[in-house]
N, C-alpha and C positions, 0 to 999 in steps of 0.2 A: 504494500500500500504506500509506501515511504514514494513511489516513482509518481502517485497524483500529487503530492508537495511539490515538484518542480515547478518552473515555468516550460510552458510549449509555446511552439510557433500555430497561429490558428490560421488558414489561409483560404478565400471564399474562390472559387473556379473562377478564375475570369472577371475578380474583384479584387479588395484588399487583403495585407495581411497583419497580422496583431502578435501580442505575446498574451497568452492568458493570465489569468490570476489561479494561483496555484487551488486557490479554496471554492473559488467560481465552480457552477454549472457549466457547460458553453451558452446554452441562452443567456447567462448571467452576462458571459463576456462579450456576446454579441451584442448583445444591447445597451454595453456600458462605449462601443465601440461606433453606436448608433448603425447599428444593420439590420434593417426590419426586417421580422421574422414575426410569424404568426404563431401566436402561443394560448394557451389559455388556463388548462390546470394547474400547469409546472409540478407537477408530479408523476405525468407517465403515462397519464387516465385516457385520453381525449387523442390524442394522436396526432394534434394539430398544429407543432411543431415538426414533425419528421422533415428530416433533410438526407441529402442520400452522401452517406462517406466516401471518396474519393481514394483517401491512404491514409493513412496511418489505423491507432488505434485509442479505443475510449472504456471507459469503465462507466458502468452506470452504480449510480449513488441508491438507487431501490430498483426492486424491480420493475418495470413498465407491466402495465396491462393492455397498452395500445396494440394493435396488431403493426409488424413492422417488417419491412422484406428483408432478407439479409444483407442488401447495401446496405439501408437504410439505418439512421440513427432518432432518438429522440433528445433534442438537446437540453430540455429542460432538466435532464437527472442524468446529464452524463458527465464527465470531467476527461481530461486529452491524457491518458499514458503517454504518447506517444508526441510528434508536432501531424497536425491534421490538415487533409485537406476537404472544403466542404464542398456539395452545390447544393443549393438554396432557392 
């Protein structure tokens, strides 16, 4: 778990790119970064944040009840192990 403390590089396809914050969600980061994104439980529930991962990898902070393809991530309860790439 010590590897979600880091910072990562968050990078949107064909957009900007950012460093997280080690304690952030990625919605957190996203939105502190001003990149609109469509959200609404922030818990997992609702599925109305998915975005589809590009590379790297994420851990989720609970588990999702949304259904999700296996690109796909939900960003409201994930954090970046890895540096990420998104589309959005």
């Amino acid at each position: 778990m010590s590897e979600t403390k880091q910072t990562r590089s968050i990078s949107i396809a064909n957009g900007p790119s950012f460093l997280s914050r080690p304690d952030n969600t990625l919605l957190a980061d996203l939105e502190a970064q001003g990149i609109p994104i469509e959200y609404h439980c922030r818990e997992g529930y609702c599925g109305a944040c998915r975005c589809k991962l590009i590379s790297g990898e994420v851990d989720y902070t609970v588990d999702p009840l949304a259904f999700i393809d296996d690109d796909e991530i939900l960003p409201c309860c994930t954090v970046a192990l890895t540096d990420v790439v998104l589309e959005i």
